[in-house]
CHARMM-style PDB file with segment names, atoms N, HN, CA, C and O in Angstrom:
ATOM      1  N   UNK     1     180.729 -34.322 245.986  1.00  0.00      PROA
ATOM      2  CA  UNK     1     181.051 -33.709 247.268  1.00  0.00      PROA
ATOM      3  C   UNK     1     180.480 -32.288 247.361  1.00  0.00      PROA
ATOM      4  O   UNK     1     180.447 -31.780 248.482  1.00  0.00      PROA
ATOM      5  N   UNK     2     180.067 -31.650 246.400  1.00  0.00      PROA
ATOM      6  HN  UNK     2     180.094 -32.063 245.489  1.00  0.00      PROA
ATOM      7  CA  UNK     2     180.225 -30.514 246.235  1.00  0.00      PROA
ATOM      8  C   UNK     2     178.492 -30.245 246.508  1.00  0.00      PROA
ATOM      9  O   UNK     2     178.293 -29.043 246.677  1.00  0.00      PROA
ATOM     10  N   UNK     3     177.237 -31.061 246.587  1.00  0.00      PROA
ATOM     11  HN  UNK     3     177.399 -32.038 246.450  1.00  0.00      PROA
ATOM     12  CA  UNK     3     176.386 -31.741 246.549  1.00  0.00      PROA
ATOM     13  C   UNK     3     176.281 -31.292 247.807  1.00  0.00      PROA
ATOM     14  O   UNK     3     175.746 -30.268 248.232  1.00  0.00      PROA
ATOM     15  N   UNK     4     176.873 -32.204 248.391  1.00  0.00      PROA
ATOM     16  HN  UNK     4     177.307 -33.036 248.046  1.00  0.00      PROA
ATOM     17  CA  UNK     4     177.189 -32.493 250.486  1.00  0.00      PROA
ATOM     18  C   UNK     4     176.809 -31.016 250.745  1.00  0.00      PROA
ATOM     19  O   UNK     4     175.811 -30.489 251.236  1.00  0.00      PROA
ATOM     20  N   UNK     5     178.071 -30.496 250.192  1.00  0.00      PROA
ATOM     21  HN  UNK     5     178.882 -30.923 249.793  1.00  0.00      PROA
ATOM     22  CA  UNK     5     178.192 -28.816 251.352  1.00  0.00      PROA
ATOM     23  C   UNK     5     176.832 -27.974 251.174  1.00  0.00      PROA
ATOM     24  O   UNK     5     176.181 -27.365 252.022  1.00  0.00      PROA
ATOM     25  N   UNK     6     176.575 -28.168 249.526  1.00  0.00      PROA
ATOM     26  HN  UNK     6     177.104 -28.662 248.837  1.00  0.00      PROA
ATOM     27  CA  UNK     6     175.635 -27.388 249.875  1.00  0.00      PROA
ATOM     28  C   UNK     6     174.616 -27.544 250.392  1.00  0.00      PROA
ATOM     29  O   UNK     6     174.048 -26.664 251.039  1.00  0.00      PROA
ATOM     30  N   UNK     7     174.017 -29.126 250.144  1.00  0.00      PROA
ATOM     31  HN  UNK     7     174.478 -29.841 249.619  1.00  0.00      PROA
ATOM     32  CA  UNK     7     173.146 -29.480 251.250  1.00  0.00      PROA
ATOM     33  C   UNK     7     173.420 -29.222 252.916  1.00  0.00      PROA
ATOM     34  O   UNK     7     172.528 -28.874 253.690  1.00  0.00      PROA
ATOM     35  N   UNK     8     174.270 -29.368 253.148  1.00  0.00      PROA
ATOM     36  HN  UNK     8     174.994 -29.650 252.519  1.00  0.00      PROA
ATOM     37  CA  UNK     8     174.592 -29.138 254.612  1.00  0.00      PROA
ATOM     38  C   UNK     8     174.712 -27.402 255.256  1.00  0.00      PROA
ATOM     39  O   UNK     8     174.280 -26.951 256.317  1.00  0.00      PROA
ATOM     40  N   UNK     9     175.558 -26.631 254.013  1.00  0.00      PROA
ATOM     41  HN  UNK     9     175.909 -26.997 253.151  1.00  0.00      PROA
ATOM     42  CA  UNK     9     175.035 -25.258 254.263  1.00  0.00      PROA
ATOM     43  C   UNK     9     173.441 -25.167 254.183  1.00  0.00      PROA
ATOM     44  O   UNK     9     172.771 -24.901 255.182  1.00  0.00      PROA
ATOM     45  N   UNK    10     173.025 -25.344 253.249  1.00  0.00      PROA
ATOM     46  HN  UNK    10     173.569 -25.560 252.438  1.00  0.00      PROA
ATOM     47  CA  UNK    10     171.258 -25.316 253.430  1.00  0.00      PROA
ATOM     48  C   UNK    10     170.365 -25.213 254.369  1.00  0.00      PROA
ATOM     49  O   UNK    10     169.434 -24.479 254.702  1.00  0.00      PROA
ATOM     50  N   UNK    11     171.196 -26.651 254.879  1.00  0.00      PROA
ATOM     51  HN  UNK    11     171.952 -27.247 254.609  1.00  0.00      PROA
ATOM     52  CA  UNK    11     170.575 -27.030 256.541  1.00  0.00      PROA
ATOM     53  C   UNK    11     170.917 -26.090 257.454  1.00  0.00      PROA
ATOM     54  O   UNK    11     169.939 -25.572 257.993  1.00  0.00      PROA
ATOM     55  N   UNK    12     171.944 -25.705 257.799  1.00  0.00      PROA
ATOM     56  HN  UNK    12     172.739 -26.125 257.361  1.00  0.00      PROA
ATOM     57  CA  UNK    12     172.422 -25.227 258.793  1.00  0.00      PROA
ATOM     58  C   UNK    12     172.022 -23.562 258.611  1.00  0.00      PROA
ATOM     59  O   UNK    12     172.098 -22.838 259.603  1.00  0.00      PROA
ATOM     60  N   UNK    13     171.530 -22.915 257.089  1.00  0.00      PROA
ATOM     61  HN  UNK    13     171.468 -23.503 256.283  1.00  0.00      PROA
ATOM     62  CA  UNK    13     170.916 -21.598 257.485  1.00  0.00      PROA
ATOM     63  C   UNK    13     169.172 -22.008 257.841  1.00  0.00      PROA
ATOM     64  O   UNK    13     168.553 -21.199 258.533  1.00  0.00      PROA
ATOM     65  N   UNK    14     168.434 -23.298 257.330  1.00  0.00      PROA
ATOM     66  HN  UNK    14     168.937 -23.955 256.768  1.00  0.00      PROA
ATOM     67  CA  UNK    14     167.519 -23.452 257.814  1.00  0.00      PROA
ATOM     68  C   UNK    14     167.374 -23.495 259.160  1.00  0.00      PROA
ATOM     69  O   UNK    14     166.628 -22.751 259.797  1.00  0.00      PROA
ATOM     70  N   UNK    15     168.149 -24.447 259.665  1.00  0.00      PROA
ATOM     71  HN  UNK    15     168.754 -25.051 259.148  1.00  0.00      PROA
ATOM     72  CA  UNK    15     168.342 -24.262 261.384  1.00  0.00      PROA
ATOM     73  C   UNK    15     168.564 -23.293 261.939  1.00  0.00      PROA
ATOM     74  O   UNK    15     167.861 -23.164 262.941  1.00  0.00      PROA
ATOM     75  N   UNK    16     169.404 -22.320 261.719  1.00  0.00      PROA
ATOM     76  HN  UNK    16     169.975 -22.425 260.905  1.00  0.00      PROA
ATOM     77  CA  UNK    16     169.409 -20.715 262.171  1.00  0.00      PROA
ATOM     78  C   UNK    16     167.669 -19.902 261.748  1.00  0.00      PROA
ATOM     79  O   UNK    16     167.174 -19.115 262.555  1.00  0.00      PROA
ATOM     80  N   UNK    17     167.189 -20.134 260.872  1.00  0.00      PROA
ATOM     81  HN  UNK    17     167.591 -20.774 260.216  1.00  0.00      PROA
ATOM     82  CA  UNK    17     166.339 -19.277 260.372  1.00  0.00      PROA
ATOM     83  C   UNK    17     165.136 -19.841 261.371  1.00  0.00      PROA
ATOM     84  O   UNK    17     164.398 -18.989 261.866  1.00  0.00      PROA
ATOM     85  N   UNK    18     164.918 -21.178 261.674  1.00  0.00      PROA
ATOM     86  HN  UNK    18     165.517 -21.870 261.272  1.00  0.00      PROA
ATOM     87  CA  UNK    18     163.924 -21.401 262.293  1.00  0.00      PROA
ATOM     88  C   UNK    18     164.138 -20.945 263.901  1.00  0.00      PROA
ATOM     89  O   UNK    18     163.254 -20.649 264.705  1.00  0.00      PROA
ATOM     90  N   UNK    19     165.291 -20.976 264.069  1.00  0.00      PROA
ATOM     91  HN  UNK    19     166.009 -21.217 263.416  1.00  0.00      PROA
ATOM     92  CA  UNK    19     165.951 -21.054 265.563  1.00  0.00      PROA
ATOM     93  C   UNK    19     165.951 -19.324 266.382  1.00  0.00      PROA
ATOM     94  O   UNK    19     166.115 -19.022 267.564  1.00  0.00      PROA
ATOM     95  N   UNK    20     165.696 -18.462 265.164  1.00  0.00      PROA
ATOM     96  HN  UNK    20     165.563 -18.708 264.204  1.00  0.00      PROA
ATOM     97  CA  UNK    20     165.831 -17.011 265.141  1.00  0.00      PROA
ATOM     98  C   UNK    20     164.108 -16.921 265.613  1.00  0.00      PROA
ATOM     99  O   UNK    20     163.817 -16.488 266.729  1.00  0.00      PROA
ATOM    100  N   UNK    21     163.099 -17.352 264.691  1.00  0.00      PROA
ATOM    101  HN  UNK    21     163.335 -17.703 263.785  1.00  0.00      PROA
ATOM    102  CA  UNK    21     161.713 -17.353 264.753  1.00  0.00      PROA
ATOM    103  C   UNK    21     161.410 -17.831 266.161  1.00  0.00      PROA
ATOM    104  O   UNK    21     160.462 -17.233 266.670  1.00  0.00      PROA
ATOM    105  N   UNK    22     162.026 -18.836 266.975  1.00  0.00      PROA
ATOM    106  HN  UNK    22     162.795 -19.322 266.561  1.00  0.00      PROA
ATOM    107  CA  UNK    22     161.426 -19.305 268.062  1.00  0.00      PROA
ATOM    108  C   UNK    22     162.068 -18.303 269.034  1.00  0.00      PROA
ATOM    109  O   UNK    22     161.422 -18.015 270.042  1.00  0.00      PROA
ATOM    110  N   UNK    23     163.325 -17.718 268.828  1.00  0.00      PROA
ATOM    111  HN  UNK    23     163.849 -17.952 268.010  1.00  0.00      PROA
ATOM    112  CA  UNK    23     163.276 -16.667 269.839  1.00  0.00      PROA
ATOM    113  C   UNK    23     162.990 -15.544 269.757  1.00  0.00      PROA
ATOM    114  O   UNK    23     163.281 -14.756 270.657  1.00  0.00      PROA
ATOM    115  N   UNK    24     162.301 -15.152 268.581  1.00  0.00      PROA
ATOM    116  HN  UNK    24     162.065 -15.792 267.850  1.00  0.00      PROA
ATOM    117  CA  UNK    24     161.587 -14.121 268.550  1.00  0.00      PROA
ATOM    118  C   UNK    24     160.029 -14.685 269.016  1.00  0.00      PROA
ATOM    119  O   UNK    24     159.501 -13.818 269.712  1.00  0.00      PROA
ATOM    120  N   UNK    25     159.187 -15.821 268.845  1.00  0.00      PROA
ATOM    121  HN  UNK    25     159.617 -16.526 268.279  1.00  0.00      PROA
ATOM    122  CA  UNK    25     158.226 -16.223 269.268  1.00  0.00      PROA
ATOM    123  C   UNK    25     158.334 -15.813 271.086  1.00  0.00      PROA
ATOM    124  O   UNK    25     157.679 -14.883 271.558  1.00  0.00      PROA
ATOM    125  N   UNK    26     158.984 -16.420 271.675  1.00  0.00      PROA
ATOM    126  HN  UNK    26     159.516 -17.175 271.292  1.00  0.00      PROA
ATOM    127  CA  UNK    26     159.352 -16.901 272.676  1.00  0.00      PROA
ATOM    128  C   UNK    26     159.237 -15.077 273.874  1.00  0.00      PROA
ATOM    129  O   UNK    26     158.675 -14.935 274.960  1.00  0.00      PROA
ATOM    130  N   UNK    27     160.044 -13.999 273.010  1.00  0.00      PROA
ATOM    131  HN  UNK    27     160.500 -14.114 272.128  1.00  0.00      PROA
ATOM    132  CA  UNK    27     159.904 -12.825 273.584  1.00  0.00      PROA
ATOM    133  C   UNK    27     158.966 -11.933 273.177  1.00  0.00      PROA
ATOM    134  O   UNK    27     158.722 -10.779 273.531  1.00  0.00      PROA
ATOM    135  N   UNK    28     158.384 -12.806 272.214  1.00  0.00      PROA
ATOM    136  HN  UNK    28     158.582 -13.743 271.926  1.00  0.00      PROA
ATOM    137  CA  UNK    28     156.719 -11.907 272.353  1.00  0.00      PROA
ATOM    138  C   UNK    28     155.567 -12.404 273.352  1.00  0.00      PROA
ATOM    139  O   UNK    28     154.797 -11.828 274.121  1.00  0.00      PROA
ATOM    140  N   UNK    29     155.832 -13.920 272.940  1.00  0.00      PROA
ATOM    141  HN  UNK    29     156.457 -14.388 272.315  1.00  0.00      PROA
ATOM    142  CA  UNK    29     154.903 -14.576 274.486  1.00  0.00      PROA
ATOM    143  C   UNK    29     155.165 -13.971 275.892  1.00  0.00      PROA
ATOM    144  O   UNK    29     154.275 -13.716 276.703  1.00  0.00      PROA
ATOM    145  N   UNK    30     156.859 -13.717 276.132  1.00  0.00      PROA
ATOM    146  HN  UNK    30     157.582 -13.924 275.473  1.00  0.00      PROA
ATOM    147  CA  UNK    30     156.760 -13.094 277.187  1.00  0.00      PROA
ATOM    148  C   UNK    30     156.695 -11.892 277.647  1.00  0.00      PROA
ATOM    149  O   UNK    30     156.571 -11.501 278.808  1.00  0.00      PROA
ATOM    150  N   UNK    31     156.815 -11.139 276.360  1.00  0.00      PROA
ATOM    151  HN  UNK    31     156.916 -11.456 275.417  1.00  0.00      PROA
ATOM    152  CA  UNK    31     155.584  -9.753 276.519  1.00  0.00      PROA
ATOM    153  C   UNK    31     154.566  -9.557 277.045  1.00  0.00      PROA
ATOM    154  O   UNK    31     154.222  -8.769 277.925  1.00  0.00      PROA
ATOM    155  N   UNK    32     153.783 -10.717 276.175  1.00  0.00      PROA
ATOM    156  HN  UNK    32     154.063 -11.358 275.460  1.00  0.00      PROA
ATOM    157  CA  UNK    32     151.899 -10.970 276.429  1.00  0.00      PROA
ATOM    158  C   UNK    32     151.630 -11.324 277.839  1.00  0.00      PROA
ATOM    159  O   UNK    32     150.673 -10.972 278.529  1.00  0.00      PROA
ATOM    160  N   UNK    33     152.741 -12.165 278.189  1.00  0.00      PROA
ATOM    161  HN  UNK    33     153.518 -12.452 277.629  1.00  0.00      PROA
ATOM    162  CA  UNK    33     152.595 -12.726 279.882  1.00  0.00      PROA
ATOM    163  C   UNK    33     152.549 -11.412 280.765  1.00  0.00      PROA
ATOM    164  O   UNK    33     151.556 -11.160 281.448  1.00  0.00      PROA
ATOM    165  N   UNK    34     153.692 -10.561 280.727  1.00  0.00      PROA
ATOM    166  HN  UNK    34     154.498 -10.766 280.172  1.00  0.00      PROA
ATOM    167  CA  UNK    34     154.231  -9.567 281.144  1.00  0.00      PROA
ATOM    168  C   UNK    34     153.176  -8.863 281.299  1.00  0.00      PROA
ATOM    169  O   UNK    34     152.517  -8.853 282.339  1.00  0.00      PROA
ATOM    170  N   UNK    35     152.836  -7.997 279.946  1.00  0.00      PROA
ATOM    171  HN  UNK    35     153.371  -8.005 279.101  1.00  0.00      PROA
ATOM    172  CA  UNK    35     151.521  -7.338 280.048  1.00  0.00      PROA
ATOM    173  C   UNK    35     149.921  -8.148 280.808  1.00  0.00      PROA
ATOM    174  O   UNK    35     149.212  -7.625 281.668  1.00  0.00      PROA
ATOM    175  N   UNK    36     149.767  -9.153 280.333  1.00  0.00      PROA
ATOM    176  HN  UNK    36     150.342  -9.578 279.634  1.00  0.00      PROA
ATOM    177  CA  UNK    36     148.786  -9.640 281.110  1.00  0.00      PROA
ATOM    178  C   UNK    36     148.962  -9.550 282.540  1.00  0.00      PROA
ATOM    179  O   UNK    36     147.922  -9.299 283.150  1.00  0.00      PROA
ATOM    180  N   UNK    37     150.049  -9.695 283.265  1.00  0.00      PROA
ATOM    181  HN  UNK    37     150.894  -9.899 282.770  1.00  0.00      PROA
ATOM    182  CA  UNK    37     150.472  -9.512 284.367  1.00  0.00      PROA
ATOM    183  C   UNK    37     149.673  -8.313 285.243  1.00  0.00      PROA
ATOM    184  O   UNK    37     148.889  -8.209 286.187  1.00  0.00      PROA
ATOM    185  N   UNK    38     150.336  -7.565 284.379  1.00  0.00      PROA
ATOM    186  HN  UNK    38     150.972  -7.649 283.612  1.00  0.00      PROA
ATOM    187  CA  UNK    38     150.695  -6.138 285.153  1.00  0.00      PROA
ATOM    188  C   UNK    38     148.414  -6.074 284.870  1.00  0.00      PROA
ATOM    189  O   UNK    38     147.448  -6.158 285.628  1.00  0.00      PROA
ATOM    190  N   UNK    39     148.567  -5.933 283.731  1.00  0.00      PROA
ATOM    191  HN  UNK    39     149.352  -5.864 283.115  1.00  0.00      PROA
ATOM    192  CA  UNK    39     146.507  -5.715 283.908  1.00  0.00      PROA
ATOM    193  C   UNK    39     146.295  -6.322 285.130  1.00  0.00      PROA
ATOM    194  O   UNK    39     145.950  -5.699 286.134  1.00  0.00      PROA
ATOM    195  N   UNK    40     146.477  -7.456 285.088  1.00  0.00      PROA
ATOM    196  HN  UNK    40     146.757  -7.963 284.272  1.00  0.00      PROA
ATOM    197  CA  UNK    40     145.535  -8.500 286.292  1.00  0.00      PROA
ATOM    198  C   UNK    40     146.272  -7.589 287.764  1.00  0.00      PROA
ATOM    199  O   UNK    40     145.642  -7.349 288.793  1.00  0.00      PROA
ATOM    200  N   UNK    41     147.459  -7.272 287.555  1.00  0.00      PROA
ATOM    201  HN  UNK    41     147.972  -7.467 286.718  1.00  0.00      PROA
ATOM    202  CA  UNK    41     148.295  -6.185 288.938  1.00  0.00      PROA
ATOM    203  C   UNK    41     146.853  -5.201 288.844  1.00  0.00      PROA
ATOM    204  O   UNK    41     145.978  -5.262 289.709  1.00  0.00      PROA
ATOM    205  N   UNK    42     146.800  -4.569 288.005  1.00  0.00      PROA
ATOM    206  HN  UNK    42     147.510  -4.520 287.303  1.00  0.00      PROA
ATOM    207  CA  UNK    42     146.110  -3.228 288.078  1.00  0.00      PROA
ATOM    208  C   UNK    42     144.095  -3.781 288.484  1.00  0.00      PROA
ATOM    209  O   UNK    42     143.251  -3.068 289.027  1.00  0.00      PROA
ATOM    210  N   UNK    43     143.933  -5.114 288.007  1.00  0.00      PROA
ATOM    211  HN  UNK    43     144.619  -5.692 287.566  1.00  0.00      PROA
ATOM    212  CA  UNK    43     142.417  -4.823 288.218  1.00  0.00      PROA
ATOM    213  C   UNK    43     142.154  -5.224 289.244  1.00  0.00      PROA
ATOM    214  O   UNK    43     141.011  -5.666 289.363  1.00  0.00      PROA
ATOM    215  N   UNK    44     143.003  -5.257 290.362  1.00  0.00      PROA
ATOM    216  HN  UNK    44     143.931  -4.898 290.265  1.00  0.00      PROA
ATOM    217  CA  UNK    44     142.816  -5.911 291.612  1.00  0.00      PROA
ATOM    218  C   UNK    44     142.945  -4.271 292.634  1.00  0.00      PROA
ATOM    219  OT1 UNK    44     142.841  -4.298 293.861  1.00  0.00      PROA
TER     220      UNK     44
END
């Protein structure tokens, strides 16, 4: 049993750890959008 938990704790900081990366992915893309934005605002 003792087997279980830690496999299952394992999982569940893997799932946080990946889940942290995509929302940090996620608010840098929408940085890049952001900024691309505002350029394409400005070269017009």
């Amino acid at each position: 049993m003792n087997n279980v938990k830690l496999t299952y704790d394992y999982t569940l900081s893997s799932i946080k750890v990946v889940s942290e990366n995509i929302a940090r992915t996620n608010a840098k893309l929408a940085s890049v959008l952001a900024l691309s934005g505002v350029l394409i605002n400005f070269s017009y």
